[in-house]
Backbone as JSON Lines, residues from 0, in Angstrom:
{"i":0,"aa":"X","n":[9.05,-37.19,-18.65],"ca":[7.96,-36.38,-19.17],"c":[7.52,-35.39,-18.09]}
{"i":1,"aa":"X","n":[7.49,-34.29,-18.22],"ca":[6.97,-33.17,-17.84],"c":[5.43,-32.5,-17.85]}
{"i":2,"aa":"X","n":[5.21,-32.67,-17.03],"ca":[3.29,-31.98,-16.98],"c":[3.66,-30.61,-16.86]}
{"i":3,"aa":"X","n":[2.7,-30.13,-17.42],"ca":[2.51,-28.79,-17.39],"c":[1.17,-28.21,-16.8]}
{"i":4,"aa":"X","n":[0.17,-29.22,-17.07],"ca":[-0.99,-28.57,-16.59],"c":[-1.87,-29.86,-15.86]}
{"i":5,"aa":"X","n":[-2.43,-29.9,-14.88],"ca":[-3.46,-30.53,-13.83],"c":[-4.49,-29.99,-13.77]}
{"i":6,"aa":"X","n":[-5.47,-30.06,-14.37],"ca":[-7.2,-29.4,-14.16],"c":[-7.06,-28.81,-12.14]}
{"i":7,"aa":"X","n":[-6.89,-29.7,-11.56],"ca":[-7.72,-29.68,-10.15],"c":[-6.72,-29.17,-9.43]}
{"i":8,"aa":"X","n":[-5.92,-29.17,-9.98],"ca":[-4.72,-28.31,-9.28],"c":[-4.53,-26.34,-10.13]}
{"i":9,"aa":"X","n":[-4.99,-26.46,-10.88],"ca":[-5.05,-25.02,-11.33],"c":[-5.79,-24.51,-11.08]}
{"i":10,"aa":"X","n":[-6.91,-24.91,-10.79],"ca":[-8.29,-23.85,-9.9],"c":[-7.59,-24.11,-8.18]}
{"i":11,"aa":"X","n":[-6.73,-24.42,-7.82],"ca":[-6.46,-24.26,-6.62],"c":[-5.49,-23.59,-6.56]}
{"i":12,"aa":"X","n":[-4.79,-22.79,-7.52],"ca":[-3.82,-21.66,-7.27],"c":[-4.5,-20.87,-7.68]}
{"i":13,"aa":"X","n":[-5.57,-20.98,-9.22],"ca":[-6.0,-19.22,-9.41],"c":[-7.14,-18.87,-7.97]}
{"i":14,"aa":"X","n":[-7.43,-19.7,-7.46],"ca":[-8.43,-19.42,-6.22],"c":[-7.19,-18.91,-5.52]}
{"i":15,"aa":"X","n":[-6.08,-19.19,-5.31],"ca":[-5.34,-18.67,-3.99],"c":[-4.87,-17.24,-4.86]}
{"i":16,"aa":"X","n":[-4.83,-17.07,-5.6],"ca":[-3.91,-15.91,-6.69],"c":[-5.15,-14.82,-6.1]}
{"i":17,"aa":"X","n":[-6.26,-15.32,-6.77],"ca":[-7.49,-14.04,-6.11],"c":[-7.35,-13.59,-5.12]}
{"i":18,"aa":"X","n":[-7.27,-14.2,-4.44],"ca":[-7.94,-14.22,-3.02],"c":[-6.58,-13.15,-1.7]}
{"i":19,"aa":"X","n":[-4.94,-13.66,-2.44],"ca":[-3.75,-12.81,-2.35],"c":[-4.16,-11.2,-2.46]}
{"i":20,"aa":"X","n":[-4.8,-11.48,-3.84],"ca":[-4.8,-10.0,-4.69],"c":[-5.86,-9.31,-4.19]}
{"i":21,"aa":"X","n":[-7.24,-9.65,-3.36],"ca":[-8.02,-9.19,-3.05],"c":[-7.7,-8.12,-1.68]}
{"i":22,"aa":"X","n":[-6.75,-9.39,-0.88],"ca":[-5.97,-8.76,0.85],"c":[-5.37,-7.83,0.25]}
{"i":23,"aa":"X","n":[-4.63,-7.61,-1.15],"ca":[-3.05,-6.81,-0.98],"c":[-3.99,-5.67,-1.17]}
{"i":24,"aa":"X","n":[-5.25,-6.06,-2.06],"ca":[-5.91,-4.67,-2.66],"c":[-6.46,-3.96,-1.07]}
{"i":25,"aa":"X","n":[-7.1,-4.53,-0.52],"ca":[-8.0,-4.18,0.87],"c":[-6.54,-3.52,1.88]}
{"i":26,"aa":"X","n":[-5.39,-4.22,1.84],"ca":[-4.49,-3.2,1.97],"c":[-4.22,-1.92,1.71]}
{"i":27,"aa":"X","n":[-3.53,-2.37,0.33],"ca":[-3.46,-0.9,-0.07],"c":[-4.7,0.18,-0.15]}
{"i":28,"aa":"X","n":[-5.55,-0.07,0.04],"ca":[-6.9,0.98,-0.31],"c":[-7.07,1.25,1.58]}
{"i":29,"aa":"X","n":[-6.55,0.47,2.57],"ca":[-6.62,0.99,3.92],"c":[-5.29,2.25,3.88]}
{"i":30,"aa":"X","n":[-4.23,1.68,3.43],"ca":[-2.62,2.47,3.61],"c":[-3.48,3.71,2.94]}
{"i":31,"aa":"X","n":[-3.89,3.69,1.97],"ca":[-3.95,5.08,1.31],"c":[-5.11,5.78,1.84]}
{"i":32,"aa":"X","n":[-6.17,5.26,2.2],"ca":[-7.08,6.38,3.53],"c":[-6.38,6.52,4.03]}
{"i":33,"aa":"X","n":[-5.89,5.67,5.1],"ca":[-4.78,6.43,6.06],"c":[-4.4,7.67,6.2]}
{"i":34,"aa":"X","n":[-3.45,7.46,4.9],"ca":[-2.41,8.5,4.71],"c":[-3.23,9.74,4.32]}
{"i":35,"aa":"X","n":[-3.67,9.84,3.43],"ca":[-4.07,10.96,2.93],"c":[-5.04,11.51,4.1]}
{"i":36,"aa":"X","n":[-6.22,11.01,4.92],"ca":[-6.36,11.26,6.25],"c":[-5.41,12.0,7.29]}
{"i":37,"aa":"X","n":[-4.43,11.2,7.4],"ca":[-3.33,11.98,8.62],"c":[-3.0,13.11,7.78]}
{"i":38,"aa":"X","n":[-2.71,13.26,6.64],"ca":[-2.19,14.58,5.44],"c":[-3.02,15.36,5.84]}
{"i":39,"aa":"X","n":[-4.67,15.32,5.82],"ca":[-5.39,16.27,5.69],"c":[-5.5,16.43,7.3]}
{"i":40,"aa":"X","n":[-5.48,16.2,8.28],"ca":[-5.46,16.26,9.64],"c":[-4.29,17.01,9.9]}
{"i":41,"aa":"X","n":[-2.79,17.16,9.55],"ca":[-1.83,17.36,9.56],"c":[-2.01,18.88,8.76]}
{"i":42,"aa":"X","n":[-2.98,19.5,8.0],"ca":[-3.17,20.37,7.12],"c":[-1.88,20.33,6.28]}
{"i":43,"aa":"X","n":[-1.37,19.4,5.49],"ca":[-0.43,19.29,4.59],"c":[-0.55,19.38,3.01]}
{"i":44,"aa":"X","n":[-0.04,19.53,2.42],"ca":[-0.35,19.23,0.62],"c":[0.71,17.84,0.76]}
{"i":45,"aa":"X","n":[0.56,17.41,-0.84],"ca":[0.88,16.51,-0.92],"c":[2.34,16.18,-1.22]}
{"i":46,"aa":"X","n":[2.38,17.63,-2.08],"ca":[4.1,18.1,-2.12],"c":[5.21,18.18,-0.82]}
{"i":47,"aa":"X","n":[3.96,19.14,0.31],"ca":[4.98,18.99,1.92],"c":[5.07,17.56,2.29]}
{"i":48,"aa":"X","n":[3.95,16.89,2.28],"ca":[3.72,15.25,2.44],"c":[5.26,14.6,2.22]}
{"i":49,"aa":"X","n":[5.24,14.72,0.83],"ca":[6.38,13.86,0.31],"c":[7.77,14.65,0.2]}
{"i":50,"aa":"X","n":[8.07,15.58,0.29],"ca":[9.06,16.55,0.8],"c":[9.47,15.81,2.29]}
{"i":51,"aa":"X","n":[8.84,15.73,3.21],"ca":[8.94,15.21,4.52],"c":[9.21,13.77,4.3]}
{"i":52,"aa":"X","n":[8.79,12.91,3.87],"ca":[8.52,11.62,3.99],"c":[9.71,11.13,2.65]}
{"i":53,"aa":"X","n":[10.86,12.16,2.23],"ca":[11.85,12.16,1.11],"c":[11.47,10.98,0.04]}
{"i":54,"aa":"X","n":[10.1,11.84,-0.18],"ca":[9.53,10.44,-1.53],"c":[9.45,11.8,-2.69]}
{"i":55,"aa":"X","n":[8.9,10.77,-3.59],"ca":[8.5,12.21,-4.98],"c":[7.05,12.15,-4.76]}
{"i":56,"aa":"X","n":[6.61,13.19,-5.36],"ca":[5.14,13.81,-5.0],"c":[4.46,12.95,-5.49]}
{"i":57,"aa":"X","n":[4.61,12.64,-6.81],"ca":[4.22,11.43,-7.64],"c":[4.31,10.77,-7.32]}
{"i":58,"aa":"X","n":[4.84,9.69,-6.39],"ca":[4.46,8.66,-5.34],"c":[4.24,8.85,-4.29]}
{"i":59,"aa":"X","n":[4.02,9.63,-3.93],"ca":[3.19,10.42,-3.08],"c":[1.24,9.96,-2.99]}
{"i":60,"aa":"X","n":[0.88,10.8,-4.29],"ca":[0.24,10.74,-4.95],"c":[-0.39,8.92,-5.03]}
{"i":61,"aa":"X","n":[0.5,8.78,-5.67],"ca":[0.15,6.86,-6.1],"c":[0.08,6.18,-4.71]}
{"i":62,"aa":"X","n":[0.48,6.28,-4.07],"ca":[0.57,5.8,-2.56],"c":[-0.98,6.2,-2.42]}
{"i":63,"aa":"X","n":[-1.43,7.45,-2.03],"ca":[-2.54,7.76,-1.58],"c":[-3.95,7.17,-2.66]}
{"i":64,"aa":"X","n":[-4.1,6.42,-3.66],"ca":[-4.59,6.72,-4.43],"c":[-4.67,4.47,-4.77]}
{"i":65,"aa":"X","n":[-3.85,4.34,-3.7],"ca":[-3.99,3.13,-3.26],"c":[-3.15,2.26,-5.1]}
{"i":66,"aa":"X","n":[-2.7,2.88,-5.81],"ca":[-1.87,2.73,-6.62],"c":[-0.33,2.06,-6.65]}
{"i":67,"aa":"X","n":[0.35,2.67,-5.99],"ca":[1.85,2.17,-5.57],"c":[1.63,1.22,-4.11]}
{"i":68,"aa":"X","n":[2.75,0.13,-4.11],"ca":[2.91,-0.63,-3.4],"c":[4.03,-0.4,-2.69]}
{"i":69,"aa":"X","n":[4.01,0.58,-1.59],"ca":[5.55,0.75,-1.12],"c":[6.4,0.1,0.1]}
{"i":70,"aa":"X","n":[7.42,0.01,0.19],"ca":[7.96,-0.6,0.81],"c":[8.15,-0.41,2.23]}
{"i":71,"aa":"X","n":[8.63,-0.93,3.0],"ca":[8.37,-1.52,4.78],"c":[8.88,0.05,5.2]}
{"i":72,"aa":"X","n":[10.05,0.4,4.38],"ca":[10.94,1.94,4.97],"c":[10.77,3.38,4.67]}
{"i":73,"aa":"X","n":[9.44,2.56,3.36],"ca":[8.54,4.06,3.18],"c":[7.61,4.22,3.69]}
{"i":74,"aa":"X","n":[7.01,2.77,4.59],"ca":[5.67,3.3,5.15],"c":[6.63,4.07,7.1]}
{"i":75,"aa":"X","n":[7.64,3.21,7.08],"ca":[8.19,4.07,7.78],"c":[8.21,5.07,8.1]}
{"i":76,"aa":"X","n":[8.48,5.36,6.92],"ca":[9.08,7.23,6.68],"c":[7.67,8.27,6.92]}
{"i":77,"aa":"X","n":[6.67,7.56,5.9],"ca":[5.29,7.48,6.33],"c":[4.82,8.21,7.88]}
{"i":78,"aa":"X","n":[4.69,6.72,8.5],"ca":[4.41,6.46,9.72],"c":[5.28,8.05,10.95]}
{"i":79,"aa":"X","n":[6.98,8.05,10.45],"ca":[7.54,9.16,11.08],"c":[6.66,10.67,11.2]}
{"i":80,"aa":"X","n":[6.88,11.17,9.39],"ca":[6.36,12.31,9.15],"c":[5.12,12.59,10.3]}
{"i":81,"aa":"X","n":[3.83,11.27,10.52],"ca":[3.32,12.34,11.24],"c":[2.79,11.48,12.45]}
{"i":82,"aa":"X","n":[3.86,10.94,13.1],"ca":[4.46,10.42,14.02],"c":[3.38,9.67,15.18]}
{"i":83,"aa":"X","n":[3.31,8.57,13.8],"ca":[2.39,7.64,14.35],"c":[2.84,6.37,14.31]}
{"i":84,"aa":"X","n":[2.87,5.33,14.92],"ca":[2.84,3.64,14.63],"c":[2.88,3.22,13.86]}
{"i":85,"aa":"X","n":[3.8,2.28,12.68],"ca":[3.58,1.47,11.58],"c":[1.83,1.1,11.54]}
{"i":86,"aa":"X","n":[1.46,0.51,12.99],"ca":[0.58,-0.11,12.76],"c":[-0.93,0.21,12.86]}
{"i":87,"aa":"X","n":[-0.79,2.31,12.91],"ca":[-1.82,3.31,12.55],"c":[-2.06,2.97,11.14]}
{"i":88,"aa":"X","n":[-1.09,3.19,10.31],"ca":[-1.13,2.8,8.76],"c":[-1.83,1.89,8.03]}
{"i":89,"aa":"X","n":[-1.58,0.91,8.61],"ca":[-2.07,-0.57,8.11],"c":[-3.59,-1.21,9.05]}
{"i":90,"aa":"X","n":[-4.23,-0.25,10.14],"ca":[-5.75,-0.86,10.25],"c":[-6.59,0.21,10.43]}
């Protein structure tokens, strides 16, 4: 027989599920000041932005806007364009 559900054990993952989703959010909403910061410091649009950083403008866009979740070699690419530290990005 197979359980499917435990009362006291399911409020102890949706508590950890929140609490994931809260960091990734406080993430992404730091990555995307960031960026759009160094953009406007950089006097860039968002089109040169992502032209440079060989993304589409439209994720471009979603990136800054704390929307898209991008990956380790786009914050890279990121980080290159205006040639700062992975770890300018992320605090």
């Amino acid at each position: 027989m197979l359980v499917d559900y435990i009362p006291w054990i399911e409020g102890l993952i949706r508590c950890k599920v929140v609490r994931m989703k809260n960091t990734h959010q406080k993430i992404a909403h730091q990555i995307a000041s960031n960026v759009k910061a160094l953009r406007k410091t950089h006097d860039m649009s968002q089109e040169e932005f992502a032209d440079f950083a060989e993304i589409d403008r439209t994720y471009a866009s979603q990136i800054e806007r704390a929307i898209a979740n991008p990956s380790l070699s786009v914050l890279c690419k990121i980080a290159d364009v205006f040639k700062v530290d992975l770890k300018d990005l992320l605090t």
